[in-house]
C-alpha positions as CSV (number, residue, x, y, z in Angstrom):
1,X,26.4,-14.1,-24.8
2,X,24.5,-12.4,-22.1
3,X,24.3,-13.1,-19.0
4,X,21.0,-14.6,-17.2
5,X,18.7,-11.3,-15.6
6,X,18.5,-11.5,-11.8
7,X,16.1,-12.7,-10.1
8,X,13.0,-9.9,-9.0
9,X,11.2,-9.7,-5.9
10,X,8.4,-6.9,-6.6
11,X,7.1,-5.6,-4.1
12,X,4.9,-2.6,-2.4
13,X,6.4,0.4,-0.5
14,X,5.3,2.7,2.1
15,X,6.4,6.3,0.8
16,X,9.4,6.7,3.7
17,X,10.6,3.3,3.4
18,X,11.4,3.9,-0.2
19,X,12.7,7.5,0.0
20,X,15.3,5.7,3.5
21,X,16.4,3.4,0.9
22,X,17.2,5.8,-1.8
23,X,19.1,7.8,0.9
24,X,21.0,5.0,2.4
25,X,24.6,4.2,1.8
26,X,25.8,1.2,0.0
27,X,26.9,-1.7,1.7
28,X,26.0,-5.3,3.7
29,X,23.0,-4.7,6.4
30,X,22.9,-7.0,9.6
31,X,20.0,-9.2,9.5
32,X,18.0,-8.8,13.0
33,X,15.2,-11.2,12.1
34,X,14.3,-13.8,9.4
35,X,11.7,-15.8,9.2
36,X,9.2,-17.7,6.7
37,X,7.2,-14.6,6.8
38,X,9.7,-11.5,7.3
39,X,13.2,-10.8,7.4
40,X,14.2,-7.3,9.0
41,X,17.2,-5.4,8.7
42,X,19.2,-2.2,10.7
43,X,18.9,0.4,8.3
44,X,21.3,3.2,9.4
45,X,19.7,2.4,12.8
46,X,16.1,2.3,11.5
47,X,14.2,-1.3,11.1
48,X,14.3,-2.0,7.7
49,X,11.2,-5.2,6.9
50,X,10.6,-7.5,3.8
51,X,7.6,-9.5,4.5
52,X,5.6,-12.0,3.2
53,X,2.2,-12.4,1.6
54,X,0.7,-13.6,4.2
55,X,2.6,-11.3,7.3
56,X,1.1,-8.1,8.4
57,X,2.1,-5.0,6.5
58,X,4.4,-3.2,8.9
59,X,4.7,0.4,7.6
60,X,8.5,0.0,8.3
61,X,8.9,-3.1,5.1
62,X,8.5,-3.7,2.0
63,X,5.6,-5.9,1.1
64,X,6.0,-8.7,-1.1
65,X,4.0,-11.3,-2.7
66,X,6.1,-14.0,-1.8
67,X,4.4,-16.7,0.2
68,X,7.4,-18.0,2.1
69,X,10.9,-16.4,2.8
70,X,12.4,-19.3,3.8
71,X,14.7,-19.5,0.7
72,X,16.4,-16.2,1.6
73,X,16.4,-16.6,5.6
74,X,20.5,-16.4,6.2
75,X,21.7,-15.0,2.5
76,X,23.2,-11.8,2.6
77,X,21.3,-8.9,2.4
78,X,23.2,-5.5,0.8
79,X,21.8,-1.7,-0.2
80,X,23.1,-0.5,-3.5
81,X,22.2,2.1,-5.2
82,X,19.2,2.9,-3.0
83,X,17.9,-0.9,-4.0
84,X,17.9,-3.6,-1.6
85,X,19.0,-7.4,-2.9
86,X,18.7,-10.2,-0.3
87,X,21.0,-13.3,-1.7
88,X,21.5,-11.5,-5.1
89,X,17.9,-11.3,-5.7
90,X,16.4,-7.9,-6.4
91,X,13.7,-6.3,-4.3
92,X,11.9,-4.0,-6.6
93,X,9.2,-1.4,-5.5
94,X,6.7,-1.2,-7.9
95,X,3.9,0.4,-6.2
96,X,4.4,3.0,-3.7
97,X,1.5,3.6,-1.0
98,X,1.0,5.6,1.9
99,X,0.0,3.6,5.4
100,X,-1.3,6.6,7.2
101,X,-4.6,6.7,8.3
102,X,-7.1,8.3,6.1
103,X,-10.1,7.7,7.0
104,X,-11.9,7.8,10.6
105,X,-15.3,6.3,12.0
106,X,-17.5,7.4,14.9
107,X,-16.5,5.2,18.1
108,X,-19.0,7.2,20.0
109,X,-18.3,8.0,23.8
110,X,-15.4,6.4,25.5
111,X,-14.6,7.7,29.0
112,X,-12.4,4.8,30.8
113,X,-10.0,2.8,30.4
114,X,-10.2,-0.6,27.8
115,X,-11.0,-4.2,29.5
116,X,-8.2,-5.5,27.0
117,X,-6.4,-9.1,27.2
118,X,-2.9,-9.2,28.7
119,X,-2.8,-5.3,29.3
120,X,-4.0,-5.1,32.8
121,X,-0.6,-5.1,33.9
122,X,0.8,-1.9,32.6
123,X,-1.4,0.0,34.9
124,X,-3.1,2.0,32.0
125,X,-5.1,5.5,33.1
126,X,-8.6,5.3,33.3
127,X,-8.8,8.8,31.8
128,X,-6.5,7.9,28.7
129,X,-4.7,10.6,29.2
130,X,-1.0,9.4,28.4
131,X,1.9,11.7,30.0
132,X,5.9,11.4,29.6
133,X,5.7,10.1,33.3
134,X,3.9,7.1,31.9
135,X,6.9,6.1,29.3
136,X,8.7,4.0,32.6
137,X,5.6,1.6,32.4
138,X,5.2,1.3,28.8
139,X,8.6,1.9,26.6
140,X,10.3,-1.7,25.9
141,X,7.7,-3.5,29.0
142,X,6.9,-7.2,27.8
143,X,8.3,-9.6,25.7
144,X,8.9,-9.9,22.0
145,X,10.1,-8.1,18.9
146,X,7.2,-5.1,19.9
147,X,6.8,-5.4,23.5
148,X,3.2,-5.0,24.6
149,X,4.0,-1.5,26.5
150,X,5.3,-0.1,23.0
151,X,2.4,-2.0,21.2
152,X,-0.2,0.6,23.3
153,X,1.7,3.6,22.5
154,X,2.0,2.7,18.8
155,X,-2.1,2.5,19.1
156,X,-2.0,5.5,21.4
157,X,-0.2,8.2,18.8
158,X,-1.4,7.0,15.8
159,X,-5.2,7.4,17.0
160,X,-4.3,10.7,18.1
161,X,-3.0,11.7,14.9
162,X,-5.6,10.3,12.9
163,X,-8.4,12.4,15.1
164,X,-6.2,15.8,14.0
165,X,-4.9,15.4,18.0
166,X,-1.0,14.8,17.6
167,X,0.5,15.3,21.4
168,X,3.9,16.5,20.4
169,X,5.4,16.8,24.1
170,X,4.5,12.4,24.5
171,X,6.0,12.7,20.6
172,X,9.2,13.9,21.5
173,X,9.5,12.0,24.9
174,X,8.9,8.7,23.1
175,X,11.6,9.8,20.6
176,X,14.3,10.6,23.0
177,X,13.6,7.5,24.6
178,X,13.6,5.0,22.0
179,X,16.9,3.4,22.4
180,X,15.6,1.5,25.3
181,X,13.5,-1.3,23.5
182,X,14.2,-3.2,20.3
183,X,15.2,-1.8,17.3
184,X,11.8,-2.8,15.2
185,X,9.5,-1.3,17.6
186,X,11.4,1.7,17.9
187,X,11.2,2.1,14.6
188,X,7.0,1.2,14.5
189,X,6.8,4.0,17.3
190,X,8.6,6.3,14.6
191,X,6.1,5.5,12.6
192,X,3.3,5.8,14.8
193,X,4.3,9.1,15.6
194,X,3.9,10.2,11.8
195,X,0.2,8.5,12.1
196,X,1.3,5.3,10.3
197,X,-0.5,2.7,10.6
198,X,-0.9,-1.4,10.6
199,X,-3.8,-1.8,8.1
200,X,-5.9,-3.8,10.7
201,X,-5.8,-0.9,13.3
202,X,-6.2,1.3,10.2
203,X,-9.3,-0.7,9.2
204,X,-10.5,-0.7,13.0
205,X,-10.6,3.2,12.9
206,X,-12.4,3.5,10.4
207,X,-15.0,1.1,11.0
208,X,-15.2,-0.7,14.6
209,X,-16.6,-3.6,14.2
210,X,-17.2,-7.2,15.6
211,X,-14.7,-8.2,12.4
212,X,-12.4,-5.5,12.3
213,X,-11.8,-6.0,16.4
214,X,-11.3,-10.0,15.8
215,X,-8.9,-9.0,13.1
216,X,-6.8,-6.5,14.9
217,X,-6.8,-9.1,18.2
218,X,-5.6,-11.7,15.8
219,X,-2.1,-9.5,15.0
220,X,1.1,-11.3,16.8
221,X,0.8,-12.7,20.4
222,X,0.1,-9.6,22.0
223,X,0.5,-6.4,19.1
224,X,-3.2,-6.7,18.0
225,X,-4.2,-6.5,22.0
226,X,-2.1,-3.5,22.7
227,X,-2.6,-1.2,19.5
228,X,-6.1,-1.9,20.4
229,X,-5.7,-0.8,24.0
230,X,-4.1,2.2,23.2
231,X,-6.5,3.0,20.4
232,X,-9.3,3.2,22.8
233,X,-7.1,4.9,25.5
234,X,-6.6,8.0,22.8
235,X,-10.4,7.9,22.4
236,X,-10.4,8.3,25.7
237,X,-8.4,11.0,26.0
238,X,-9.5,13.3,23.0
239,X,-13.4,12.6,25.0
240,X,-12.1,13.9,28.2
241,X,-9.9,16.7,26.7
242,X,-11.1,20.1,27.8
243,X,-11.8,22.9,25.3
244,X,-8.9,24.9,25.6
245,X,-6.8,22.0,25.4
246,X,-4.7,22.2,22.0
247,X,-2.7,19.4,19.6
248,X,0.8,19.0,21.1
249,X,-0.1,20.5,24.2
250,X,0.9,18.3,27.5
251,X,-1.7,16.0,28.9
């Protein structure tokens, strides 16, 4: 007689979630967060996700079509054979996508620095021009799983990468640096830093609109305020960069 298949979650991947999973080692994960609408994981020290339906596609999860995780919050989650089960039920990847921005519209001119909800705080430069010396203000400053400091640079280095303007010296500050905030926005600024993106702020860049800003404002408490804030701070930046200024060269 044989015995009953397991369960199946299907689900979406971004392209480096499923290649971490296929290289990571087998075994039990400790569950950060779970709620009805995600449940994240440490990943060899990277922030694995599973989210809902109706959560925002984090380029560091898997995205499901499952309304409500309730049912799994608190079962134990274990890596096997590069295929993650949560509570005995398998999370298969059937698609496979790439969150990095593709596509970017004109924003026109912007030369200071964004009149953005709860940011005022993080004394943000007018020019945009984002330096290692700014890190002390923004890494791991404000509540929550993504502080709103961290929320800005996410916005910051993935508008700069989707304009062809990387800054590797901020890149490799922000790297070294990362063990001083939570492990889930570390691992968003690592993805940020590759030019991966939420899809609202992906959507925002390539269109900015009255519905594409009300969308991105409407991510999280604060996330959707502060990716936008730093968004607008890049464009600030790449407006006020000076000719002989190259990618990756120090602000």
């Amino acid at each position: 007689m044989s015995s009953p298949a397991r369960p199946v979650i299907p689900v979406a991947a971004p392209v480096r979630v499923q290649e971490r999973l296929a290289a990571a080692d087998d075994g039990v994960r400790p569950v950060l967060h779970a709620s009805s609408t995600a449940i994240y994981v440490d990943l060899d020290g990277w922030c694995l996700g599973l989210v809902s339906s109706t959560a925002t596609r984090v380029p560091c999860a898997l995205w499901s079509t499952v309304d409500d995780l309730t049912p799994l919050a608190g079962r134990p989650v274990v890596v096997a054979g590069g295929t993650l089960t949560i509570g005995g039920e398998e999370v298969r990847i059937g698609r496979v996508v790439d969150p990095r921005v593709t596509r970017v519209g004109r924003h026109g001119t912007c030369r200071s620095a964004p009149a953005i909800p709860m940011t005022p705080g993080l004394d943000l430069p007018a020019d945009g021009r984002l330096t290692p010396a700014h890190l002390d203000r923004l890494l791991g400053r404000g509540p929550g799983l993504t502080p709103l400091g961290d929320d800005v640079l996410a916005g910051w280095l993935v508008t700069r990468a989707a304009h062809g303007r990387p800054d590797a010296v901020l890149s490799a500050a922000v790297r070294r640096r990362l063990g001083v905030t939570t492990l889930l926005s570390a691992t968003l600024l690592e993805c940020a830093v590759q030019g991966e993106a939420l899809p609202q702020l992906a959507a925002w860049l390539a269109a900015p609109d009255d519905t594409t800003t009300a969308d991105l404002l409407a991510v999280g408490a604060t996330s959707g305020a502060g990716l936008l804030a730093g968004a607008r701070l890049a464009l600030a930046s790449i407006s006020t960069d000076h000719p002989t200024d190259r990618p990756g060269r120090a602000a």
